[in-house]
MARGUZA-249804 format. One line per 5 residues: number of its first residue (from 1); for each residue x, y, z negated of N, C-alpha, C. Coordinates in steps of 0.2 Angstrom, whole numbers, plus 5000, padded with zeros to 4 digits. Layout:
N
NUM> X,Y,Z,X,Y,Z,X,Y,Z; ...
// end
This chain:
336
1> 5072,5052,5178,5072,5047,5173,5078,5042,5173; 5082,5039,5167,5088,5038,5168,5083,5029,5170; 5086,5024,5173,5083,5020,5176,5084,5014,5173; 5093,5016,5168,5096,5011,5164,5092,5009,5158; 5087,5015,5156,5084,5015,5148,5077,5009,5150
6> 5076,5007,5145,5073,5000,5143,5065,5001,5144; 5062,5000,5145,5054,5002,5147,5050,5000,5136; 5046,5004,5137,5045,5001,5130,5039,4997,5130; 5036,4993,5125,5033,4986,5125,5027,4991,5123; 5021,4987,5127,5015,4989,5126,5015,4993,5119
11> 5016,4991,5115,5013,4992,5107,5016,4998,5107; 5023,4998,5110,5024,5004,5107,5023,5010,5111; 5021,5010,5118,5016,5015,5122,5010,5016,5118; 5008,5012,5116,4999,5014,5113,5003,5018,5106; 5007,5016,5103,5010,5021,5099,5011,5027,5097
16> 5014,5027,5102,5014,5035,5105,5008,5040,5108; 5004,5035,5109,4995,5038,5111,4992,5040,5106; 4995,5040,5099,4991,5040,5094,4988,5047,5092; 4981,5048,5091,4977,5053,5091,4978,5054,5082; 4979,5062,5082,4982,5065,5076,4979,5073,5074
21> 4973,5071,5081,4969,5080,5080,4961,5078,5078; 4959,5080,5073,4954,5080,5069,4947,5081,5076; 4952,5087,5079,4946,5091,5084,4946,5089,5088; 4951,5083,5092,4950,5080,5096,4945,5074,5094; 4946,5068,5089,4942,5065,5087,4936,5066,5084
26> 4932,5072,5083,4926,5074,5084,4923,5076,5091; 4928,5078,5095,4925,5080,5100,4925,5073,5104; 4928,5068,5103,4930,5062,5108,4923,5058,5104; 4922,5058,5100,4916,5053,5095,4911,5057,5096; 4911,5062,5096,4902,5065,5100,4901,5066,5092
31> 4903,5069,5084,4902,5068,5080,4901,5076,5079; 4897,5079,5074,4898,5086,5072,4900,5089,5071; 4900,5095,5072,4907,5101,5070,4907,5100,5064; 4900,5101,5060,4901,5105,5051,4908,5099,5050; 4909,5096,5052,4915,5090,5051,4922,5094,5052
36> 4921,5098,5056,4930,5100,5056,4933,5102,5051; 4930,5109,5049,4932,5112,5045,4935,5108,5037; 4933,5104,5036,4936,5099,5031,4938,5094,5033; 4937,5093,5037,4944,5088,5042,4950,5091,5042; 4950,5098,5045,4958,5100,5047,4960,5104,5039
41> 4958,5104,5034,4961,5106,5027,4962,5098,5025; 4960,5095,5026,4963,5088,5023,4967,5083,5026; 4968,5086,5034,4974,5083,5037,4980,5087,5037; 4979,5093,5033,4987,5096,5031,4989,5093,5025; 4986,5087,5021,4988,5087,5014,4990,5080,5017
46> 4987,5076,5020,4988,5070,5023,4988,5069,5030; 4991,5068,5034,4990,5069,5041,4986,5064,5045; 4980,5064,5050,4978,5057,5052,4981,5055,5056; 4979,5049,5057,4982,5047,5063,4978,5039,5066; 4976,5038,5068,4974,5035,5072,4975,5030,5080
51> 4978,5025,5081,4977,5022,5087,4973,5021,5091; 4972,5021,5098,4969,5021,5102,4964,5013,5101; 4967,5010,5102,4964,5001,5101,4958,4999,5093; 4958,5006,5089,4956,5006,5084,4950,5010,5086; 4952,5017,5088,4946,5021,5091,4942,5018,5095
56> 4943,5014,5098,4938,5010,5104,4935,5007,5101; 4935,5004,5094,4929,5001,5089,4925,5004,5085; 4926,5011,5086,4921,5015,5082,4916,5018,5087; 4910,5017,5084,4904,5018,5086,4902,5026,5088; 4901,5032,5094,4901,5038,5095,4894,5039,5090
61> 4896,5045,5091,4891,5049,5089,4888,5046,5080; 4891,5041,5078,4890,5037,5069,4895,5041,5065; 4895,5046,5060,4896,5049,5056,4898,5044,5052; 4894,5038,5051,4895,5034,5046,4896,5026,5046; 4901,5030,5054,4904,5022,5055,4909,5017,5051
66> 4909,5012,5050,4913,5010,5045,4920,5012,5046; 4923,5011,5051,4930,5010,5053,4931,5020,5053; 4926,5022,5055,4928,5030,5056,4928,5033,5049; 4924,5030,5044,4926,5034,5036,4932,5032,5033; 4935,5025,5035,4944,5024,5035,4947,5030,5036
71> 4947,5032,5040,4951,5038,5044,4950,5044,5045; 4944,5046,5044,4942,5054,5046,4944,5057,5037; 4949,5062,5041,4949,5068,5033,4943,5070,5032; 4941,5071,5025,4935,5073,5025,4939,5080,5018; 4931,5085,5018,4936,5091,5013,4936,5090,5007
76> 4932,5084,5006,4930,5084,4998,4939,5080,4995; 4943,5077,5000,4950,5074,4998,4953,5078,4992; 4951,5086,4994,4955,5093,4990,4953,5092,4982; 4949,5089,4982,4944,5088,4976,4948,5084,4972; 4949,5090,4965,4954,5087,4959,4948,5084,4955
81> 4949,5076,4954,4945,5071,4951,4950,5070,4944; 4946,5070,4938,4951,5067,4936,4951,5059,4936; 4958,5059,4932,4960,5053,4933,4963,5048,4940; 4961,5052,4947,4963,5051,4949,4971,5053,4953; 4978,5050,4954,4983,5052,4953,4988,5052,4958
86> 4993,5055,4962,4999,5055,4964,5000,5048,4963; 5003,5045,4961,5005,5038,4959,5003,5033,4953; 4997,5031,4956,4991,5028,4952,4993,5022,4949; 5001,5017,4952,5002,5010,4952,5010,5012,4948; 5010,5018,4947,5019,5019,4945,5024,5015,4947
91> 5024,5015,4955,5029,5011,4961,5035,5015,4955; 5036,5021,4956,5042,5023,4952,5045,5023,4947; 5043,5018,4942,5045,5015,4937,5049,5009,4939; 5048,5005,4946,5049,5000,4946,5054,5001,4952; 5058,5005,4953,5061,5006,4959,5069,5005,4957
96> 5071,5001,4954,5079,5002,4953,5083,5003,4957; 5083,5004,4964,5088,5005,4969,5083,5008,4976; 5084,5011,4979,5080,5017,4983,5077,5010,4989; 5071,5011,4993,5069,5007,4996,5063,5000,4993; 5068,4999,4987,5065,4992,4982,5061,4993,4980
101> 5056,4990,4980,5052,4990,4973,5052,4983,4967; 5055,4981,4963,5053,4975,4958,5050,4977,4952; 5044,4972,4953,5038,4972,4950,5036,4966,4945; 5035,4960,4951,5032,4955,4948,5039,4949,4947; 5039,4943,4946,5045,4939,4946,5046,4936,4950
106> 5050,4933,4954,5051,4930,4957,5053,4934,4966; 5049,4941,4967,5051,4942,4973,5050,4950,4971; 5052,4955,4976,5053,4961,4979,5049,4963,4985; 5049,4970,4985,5045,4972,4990,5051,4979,4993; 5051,4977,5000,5055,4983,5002,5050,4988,5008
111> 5054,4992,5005,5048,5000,5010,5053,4999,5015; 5052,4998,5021,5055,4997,5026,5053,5002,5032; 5051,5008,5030,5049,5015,5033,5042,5016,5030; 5042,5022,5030,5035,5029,5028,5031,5028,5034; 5031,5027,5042,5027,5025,5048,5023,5023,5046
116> 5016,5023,5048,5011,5019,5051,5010,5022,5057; 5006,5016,5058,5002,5019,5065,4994,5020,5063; 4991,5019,5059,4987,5022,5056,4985,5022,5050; 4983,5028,5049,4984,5033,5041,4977,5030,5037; 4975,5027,5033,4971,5026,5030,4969,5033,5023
121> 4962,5032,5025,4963,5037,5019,4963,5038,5011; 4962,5031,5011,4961,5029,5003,4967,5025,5002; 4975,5026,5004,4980,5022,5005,4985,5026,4999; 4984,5020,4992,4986,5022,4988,4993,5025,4988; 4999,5024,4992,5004,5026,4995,5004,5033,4999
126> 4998,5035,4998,4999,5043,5003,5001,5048,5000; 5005,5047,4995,5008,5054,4989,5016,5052,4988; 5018,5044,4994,5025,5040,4989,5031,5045,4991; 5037,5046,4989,5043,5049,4992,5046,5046,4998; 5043,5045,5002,5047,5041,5006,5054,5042,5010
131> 5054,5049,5009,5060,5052,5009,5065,5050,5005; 5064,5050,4998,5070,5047,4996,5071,5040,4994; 5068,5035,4999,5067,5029,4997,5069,5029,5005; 5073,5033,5009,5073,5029,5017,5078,5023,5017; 5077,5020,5022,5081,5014,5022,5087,5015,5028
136> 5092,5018,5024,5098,5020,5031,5102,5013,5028; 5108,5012,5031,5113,5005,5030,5118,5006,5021; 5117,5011,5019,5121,5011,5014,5113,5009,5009; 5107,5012,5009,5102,5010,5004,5099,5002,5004; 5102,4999,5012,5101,4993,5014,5105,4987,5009
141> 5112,4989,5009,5118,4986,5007,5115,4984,5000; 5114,4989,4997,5110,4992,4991,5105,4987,4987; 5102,4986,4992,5097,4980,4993,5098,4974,4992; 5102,4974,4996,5106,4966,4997,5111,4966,4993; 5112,4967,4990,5119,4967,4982,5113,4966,4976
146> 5109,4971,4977,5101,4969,4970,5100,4962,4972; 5095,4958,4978,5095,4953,4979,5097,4949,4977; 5105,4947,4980,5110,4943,4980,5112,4942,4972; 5111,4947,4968,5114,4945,4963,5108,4944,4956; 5102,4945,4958,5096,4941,4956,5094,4933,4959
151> 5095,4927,4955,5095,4922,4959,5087,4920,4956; 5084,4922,4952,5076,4922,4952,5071,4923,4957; 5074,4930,4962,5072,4931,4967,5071,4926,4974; 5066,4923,4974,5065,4918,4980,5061,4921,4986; 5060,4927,4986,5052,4929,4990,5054,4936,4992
156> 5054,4940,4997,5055,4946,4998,5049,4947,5003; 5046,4955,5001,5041,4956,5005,5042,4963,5008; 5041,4962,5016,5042,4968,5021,5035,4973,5019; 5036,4979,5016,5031,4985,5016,5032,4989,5020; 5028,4997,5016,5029,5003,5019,5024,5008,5017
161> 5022,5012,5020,5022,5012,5028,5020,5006,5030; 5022,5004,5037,5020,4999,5039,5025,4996,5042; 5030,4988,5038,5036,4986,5041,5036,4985,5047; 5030,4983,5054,5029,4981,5056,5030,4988,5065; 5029,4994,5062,5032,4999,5066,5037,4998,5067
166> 5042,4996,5063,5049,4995,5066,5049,4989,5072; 5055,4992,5076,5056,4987,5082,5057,4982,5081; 5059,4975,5085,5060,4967,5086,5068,4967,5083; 5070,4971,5086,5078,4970,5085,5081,4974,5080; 5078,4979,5077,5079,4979,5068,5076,4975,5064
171> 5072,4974,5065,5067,4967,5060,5073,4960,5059; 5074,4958,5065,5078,4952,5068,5085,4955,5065; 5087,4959,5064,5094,4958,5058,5092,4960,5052; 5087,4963,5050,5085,4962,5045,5086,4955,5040; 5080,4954,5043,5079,4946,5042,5084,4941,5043
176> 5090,4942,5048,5098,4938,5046,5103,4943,5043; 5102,4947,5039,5106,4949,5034,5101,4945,5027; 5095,4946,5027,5093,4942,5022,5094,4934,5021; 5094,4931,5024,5095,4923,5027,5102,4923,5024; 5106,4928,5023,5113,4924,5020,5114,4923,5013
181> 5106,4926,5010,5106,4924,5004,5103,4919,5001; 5108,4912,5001,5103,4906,5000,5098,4907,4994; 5096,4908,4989,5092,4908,4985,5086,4911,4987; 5086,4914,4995,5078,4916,4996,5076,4912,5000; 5070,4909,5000,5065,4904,5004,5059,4906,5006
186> 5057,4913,5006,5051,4916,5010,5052,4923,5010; 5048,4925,5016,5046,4932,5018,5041,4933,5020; 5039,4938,5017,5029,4941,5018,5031,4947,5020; 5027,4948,5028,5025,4955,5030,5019,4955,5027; 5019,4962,5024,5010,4968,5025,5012,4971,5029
191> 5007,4969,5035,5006,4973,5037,4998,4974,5042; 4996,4982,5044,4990,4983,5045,4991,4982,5053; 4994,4981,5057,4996,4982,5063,4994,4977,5068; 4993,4970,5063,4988,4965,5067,4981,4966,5070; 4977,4971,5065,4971,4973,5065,4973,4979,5070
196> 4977,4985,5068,4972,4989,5071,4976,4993,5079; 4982,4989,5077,4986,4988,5084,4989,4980,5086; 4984,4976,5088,4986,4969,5089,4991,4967,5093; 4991,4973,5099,4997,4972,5103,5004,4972,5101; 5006,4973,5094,5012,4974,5091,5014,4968,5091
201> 5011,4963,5091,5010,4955,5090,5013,4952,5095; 5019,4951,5098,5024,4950,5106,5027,4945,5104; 5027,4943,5109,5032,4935,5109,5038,4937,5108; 5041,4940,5107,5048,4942,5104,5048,4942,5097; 5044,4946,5093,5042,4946,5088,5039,4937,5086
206> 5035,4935,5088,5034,4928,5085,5039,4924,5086; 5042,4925,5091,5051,4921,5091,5055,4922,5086; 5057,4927,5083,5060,4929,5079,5056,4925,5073; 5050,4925,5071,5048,4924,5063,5048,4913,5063; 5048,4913,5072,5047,4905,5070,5055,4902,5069
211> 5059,4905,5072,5065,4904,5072,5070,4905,5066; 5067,4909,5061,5068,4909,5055,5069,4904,5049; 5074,4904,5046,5074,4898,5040,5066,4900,5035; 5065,4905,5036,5061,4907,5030,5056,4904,5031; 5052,4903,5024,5042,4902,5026,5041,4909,5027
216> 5036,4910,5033,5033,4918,5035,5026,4919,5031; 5026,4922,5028,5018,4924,5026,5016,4931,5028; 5012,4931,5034,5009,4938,5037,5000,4940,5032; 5003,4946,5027,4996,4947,5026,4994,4953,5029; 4988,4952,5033,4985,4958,5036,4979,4964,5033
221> 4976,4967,5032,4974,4969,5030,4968,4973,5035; 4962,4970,5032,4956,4970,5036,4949,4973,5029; 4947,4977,5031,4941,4978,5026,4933,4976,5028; 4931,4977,5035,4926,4976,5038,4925,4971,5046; 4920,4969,5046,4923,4963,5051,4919,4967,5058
226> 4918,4973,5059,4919,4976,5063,4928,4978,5067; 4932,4977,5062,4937,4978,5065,4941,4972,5069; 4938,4967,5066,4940,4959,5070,4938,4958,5076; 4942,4962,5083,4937,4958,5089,4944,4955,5093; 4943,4953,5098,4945,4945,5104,4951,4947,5102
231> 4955,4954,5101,4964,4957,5102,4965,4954,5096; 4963,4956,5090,4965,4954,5083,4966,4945,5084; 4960,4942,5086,4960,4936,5084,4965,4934,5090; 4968,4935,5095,4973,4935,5099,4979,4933,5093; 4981,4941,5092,4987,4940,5088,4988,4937,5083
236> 4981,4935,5078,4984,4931,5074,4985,4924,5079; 4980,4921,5081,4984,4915,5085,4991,4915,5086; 4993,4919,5090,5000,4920,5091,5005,4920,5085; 5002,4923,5078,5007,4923,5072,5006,4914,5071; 4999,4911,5071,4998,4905,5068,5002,4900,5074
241> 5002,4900,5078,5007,4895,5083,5015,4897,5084; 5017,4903,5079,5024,4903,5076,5027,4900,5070; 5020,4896,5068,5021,4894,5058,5020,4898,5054; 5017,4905,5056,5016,4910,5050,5010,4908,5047; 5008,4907,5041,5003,4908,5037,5000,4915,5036
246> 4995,4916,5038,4990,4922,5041,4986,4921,5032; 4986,4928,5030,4981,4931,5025,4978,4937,5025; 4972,4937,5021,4969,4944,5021,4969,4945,5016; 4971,4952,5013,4969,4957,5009,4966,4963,5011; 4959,4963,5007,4954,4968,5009,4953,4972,5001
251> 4953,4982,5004,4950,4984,4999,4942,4988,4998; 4940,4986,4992,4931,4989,4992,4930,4995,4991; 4927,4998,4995,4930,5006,4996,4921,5007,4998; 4919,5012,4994,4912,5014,4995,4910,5018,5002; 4903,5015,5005,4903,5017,5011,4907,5014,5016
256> 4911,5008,5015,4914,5005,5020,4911,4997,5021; 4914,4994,5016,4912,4986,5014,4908,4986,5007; 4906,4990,5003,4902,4989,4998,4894,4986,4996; 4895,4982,5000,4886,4976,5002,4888,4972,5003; 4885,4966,5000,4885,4960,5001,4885,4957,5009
261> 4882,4959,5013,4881,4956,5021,4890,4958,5024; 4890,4965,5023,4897,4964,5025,4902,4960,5022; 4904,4959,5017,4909,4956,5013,4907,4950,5016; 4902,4947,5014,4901,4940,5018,4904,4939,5025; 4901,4942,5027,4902,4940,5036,4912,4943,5036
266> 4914,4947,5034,4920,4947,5034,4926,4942,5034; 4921,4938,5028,4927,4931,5025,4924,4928,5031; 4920,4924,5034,4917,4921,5039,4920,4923,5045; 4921,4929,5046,4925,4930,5051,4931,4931,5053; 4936,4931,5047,4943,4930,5045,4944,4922,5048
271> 4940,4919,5043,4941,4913,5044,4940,4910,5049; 4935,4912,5056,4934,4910,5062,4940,4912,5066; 4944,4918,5064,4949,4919,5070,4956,4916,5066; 4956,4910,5061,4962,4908,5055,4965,4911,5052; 4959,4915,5047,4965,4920,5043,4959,4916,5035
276> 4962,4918,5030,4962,4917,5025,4960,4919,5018; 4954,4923,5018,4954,4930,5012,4956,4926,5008; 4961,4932,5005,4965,4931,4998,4962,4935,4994; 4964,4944,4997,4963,4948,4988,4958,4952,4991; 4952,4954,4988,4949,4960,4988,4949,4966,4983
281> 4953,4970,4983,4956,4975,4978,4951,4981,4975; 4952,4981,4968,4946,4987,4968,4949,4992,4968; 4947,5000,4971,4952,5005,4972,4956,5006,4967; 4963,5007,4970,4967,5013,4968,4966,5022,4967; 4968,5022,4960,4963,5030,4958,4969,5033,4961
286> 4968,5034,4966,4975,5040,4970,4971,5047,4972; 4976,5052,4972,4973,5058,4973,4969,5058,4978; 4965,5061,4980,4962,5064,4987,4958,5059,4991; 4956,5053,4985,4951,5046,4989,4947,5044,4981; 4944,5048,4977,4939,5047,4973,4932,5045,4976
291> 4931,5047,4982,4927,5047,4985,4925,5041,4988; 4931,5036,4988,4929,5027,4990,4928,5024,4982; 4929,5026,4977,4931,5023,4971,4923,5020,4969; 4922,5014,4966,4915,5009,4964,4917,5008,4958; 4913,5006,4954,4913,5004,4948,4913,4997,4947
296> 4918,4994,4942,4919,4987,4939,4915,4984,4940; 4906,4986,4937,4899,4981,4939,4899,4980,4942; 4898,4986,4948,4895,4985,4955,4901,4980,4959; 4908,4981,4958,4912,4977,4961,4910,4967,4959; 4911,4968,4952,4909,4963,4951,4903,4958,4952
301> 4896,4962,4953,4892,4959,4956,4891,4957,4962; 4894,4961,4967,4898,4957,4974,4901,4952,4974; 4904,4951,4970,4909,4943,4970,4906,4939,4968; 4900,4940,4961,4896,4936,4963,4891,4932,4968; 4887,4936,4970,4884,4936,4976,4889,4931,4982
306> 4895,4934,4982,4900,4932,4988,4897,4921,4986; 4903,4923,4978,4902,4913,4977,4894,4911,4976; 4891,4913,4976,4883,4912,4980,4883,4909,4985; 4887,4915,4988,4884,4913,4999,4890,4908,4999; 4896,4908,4998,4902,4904,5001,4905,4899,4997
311> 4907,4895,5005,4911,4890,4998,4919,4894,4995; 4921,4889,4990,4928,4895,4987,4931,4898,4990; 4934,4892,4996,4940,4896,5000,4938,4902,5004; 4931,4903,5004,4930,4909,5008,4929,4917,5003; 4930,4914,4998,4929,4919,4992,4936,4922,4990
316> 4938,4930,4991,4945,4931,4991,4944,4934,4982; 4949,4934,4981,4951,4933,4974,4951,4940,4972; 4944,4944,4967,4943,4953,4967,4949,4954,4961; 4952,4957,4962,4957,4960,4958,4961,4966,4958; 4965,4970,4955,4967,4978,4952,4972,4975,4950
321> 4978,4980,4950,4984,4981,4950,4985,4987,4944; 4986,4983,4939,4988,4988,4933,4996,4989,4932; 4998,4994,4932,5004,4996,4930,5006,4994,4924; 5014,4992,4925,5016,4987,4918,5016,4980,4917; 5008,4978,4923,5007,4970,4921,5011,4968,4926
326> 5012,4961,4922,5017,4956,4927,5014,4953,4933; 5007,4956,4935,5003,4951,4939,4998,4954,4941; 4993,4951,4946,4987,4956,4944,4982,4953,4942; 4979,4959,4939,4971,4957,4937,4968,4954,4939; 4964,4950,4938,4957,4947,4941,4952,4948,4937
331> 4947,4950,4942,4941,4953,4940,4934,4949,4939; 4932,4944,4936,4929,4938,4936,4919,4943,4935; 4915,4938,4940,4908,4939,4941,4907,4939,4936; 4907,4935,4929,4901,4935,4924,4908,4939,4916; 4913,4941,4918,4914,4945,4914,4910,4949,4912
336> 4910,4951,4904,4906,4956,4901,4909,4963,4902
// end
């Protein structure tokens, strides 16, 4: 072992630990075979993947554990639904230059790697080109010239994949090549990595985002408040004692958060470890995840129920993403 090379940061050992065999995680969960067989035909069409610090929150032997139907292939995925599609949000209408996406006004979203560290399975991005959208230094340049020469654009937001797989030290020229554009004033990570890899969360990483001109806005991305335990609320503290403003967008996915007691206790516990529900999204009709899809009423009588039990700011804002609009939807309780 050569001695000079760098040892890697926790996060990124747990990383590389990541479990990506169907018949490993059934035999590791105590869960049942009839399961493999449509597990391994639907991790060829999407691959899983899973984190170790994630698997230690699901429940052995529970088929119908919340966090475990995120992520288990299941065979009905093969299952041609109509209407549900490849590219259900038409990211590719809106891609003028490889990497970017502009959508709404005022800011951008750049795909900053096809990586995650875990594969969801209702993640309306599992069909994107990420191939032809990689981010090498000339698609970068690319980016920064679009930017630079849009002065509306105040707001750039890190995607993916998951922006947050990338290391400290491309993130951190990232963000000072973007800093040379005065007309930007904030930056938003999505990313899922606070949750279900908290350790990616390192003081070199929080150094970097406090020391930033930018405002930071970290939205993470949590569905059920099982997946909230001491790690999670760890790293958000460490995001909030950088100055990052900490949010959650959650999606209502059948069989996961679809009841009133979870959604509740979710915002309640978001809000105990300082984080913020913002959006809870009705699915995206992407191929191969018909099977989390809820219907309009039933969405919207959860939200009501929700402003029942909570006060507002606990109430995250139910809304869908239509292709075309300038904005998104919102989805209001007492609409007809």
């Amino acid at each position: 072992m050569n001695s000079s090379m760098p040892l890697p940061d926790a996060w990124q050992a747990l990383l590389s630990q990541t479990l990506d065999s169907p018949k490993a995680l059934i035999r590791y969960l105590q869960l049942p075979d009839s399961l493999l067989e449509g597990a391994d035909r639907a991790s060829l069409e999407f691959a899983m993947r899973i984190p170790r610090p994630w698997l230690e929150r699901i429940e052995k032997g529970n088929p119908d554990d919340p966090l475990l139907r995120q992520v288990l292939p299941l065979g009905e995925e093969l299952n041609d639904v109509p209407g549900f599609i490849r590219d259900p949000l038409e990211e590719m209408h809106s891609n003028p230059v490889n990497g970017l996406i502009h959508k709404y006004n005022g800011r951008v979203l750049v795909i900053l790697t096809g990586a995650c560290a875990i594969n969801c399975r209702y993640c309306f991005r599992r069909h994107f080109p990420y191939a032809e959208n990689r981010l090498g230094p000339q698609q970068w340049q690319g980016i920064l010239d679009y930017i630079a020469a849009d002065a509306s654009i105040t707001e750039v937001i890190f995607s993916g994949g998951d922006p947050l797989v990338s290391n400290d030290a491309r993130l951190q020229q990232l963000i000072t090549d973007l800093e040379q554009i005065p007309h930007l004033t904030r930056l938003r990570i999505h990313s899922r990595l606070p949750v279900v890899l908290p350790q990616r969360i390192t003081e070199s990483l929080t150094r970097i985002l406090q020391q930033s001109r930018f405002k930071v806005v970290t939205v993470i991305h949590s569905n059920h408040p099982q997946e909230l335990d001491d790690s999670v609320a760890a790293a958000v503290q460490r995001l909030k004692q950088a100055g990052v403003t900490v949010l959650n967008q959650a999606v209502l996915l059948r069989g996961v958060n679809d009841n009133i007691d979870t959604l509740k206790e979710l915002s309640e516990k978001l809000f105990d470890i300082g984080v913020l529900p913002y959006y809870l999204f009705t699915f995206d009709p992407v191929k191969g995840a018909a099977h989390f899809d809820l219907p309009d009423d039933e969405a919207k009588q959860l939200l009501g129920q929700l402003q029942d039990l909570l006060p507002g700011y606990l109430v995250p804002k139910l809304a869908r993403e239509i292709p075309g609009r300038r904005a998104k939807t919102l989805l209001f309780a007492d609409q007809e």
